[in-house]
C-alpha positions in Angstrom: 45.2 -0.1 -3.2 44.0 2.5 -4.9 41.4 0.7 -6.9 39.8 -0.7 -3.7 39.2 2.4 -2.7 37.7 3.6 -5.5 35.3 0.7 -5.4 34.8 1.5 -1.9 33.5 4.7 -2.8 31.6 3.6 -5.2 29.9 1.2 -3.4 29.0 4.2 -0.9 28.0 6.6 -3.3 25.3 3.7 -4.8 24.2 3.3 -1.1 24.0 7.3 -0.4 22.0 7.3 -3.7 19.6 4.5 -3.0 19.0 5.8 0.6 18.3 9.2 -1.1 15.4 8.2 -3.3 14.0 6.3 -0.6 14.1 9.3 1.6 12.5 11.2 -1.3 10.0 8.3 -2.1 8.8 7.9 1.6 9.9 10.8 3.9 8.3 13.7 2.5 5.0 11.3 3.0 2.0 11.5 5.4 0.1 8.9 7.4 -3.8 9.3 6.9 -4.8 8.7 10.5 -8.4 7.1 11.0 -11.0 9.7 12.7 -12.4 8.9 15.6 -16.0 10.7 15.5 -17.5 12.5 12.4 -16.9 16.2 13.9 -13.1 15.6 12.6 -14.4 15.5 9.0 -14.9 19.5 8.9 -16.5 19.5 5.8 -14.4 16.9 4.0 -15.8 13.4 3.2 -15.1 9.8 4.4 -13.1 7.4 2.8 -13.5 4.1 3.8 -13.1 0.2 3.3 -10.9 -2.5 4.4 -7.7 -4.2 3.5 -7.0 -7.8 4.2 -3.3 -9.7 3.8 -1.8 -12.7 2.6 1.9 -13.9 3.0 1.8 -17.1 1.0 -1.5 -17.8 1.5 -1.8 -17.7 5.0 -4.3 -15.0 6.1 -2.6 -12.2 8.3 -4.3 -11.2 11.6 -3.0 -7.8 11.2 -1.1 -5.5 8.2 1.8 -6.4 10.2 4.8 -6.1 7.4 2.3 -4.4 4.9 2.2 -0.6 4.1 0.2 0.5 1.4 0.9 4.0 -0.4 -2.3 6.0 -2.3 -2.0 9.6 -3.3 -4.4 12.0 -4.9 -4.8 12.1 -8.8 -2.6 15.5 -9.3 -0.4 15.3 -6.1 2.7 13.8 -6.3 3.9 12.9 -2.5 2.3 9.5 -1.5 0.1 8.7 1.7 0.4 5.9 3.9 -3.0 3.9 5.2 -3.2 2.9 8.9 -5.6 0.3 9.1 -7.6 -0.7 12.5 -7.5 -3.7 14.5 -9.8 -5.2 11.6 -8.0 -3.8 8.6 -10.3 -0.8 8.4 -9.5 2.5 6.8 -12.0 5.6 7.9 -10.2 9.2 6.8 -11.4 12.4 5.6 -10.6 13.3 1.9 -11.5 16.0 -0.5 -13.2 15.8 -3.8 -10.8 13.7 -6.4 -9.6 10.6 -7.6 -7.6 8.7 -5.2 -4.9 5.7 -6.4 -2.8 3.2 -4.8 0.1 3.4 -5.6 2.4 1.3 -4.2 2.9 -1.4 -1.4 6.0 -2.0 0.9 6.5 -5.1 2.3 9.0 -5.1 5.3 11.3 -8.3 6.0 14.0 -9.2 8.3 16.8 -8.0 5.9 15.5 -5.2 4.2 12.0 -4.5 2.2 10.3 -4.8 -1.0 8.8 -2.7 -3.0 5.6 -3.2 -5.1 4.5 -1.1 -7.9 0.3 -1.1 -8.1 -1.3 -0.5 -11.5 -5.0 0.7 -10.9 -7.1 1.1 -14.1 -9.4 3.0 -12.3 -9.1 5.5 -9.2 -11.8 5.5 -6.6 -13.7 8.6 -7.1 -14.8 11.1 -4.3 -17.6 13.3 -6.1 -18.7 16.5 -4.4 -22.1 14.7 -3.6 -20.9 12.4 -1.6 -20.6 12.4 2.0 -19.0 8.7 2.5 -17.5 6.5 0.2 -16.7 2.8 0.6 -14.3 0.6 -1.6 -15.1 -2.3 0.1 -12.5 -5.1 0.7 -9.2 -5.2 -1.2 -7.0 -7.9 -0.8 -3.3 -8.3 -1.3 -1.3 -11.1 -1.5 2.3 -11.9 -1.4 4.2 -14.9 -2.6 7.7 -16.1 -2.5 8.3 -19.5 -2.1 11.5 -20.9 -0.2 13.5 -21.0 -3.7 12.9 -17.4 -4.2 13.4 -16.4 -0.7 16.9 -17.9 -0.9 17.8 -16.6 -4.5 16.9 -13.0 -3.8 18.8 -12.7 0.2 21.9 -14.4 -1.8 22.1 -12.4 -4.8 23.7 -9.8 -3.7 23.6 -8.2 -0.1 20.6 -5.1 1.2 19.9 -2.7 -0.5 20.3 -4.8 -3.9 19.0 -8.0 -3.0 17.2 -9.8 -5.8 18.1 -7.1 -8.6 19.8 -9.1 -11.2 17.2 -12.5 -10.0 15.3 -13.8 -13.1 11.6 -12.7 -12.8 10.5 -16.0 -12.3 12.4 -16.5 -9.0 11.4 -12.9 -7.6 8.6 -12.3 -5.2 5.0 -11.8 -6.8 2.1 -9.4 -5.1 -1.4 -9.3 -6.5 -4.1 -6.9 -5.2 -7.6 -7.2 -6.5 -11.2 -6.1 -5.1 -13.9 -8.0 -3.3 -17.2 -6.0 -3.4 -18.5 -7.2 0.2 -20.1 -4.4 0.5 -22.5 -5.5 3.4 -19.5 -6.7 5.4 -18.2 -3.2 5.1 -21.4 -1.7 5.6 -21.9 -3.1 8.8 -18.8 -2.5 10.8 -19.1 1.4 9.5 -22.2 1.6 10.6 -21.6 0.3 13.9 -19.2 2.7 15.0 -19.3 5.4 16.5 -19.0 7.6 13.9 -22.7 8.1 13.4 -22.8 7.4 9.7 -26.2 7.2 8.2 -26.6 4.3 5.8 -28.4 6.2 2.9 -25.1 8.3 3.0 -22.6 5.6 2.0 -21.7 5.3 -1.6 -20.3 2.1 -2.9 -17.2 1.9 -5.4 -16.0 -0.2 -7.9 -12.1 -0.3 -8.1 -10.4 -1.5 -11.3 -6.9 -3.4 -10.7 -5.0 -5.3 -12.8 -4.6 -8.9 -13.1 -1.4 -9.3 -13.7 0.8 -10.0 -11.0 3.7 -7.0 -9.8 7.1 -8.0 -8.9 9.3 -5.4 -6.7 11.6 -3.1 -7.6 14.2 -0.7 -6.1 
């Protein structure tokens, strides 16, 4: 009797721990809401570009299940993006170098976590009055073996942690340069963006793919 209730507590005190660093990871985060006319800027510049989604291939209408994570070089608490209709980001920023971070994935029984390594940031100078990253895609893919390995290993919150890396789900995230495509749809809002103030960036991500972790 007495050992099942120490495993019971045990088992609690991993779950009060796990919910902990989640609440540390995500909580004390932001959402960098999209501006609705260039008077919200105050001084600051504009970030901008667009994200598009895969879940095993198939291209998503929507981020629906996506949330993708980017802080500022020096800061440590994480931002979340809150794409448009069309996947578009438009936010002001300060001068720095901005990095994703990470990108959370939501399912039916829990989440996943992706770690994103960025060789380089994308750099807001002190000249610049709008910068645009263009299109960066991400793409998710777990086929039906993995699905079933990782919900059966062992139950939320540590689903999948002792799954060989071959079975777990894989996310890549790389950069397409479209920079008309982006161009255009900036410049036809209503933000009254002038096109000899858009800057174009180059965003270095790795090609190896990232597998989650808890």
């Amino acid at each position: 009797m007495k050992q099942s209730i120490n495993h019971f507590t045990l088992v609690n005190s991993k779950i009060l721990v796990a919910l902990i660093l989640a609440t540390l990871l995500f909580g004390c985060g932001s959402t960098a809401y999209n501006i609705k006319s260039s008077r919200e800027l105050s001084g600051n510049k504009l970030l901008t570009g667009r994200f598009v989604f895969y879940n095993d291939d198939v291209l998503l209408e929507n981020s629906e299940g996506f949330t993708v994570f980017f802080k500022k070089r020096e800061d440590k608490i994480l931002r979340m993006f809150q794409p448009d209709e069309k996947g578009y980001v438009y936010i002001p920023v300060d001068e720095g170098q901005y990095y994703i971070s990470r990108i959370k994935y939501n399912k039916l029984n829990g989440h996943l976590l992706f770690p994103v390594h960025q060789g380089s940031g994308i750099n807001v100078d002190v000249s610049d009055t709008v910068v645009n990253f263009g299109t960066i895609q991400i793409s998710l893919q777990q086929n039906i073996t993995s699905r079933i390995a990782y919900v059966s290993t062992y139950g939320y919150p540590y689903a999948g942690k002792l799954m060989p890396s071959s079975l777990k789900p894989e996310l890549s995230i790389s950069q397409i340069p479209d920079w008309n495509v982006t161009h255009q749809y900036i410049l036809s809002s209503k933000l009254d963006i002038l096109p000899e103030s858009v800057r174009d960036e180059v965003v270095d991500f790795s090609e190896e793919v990232e597998t989650p972790f808890r």
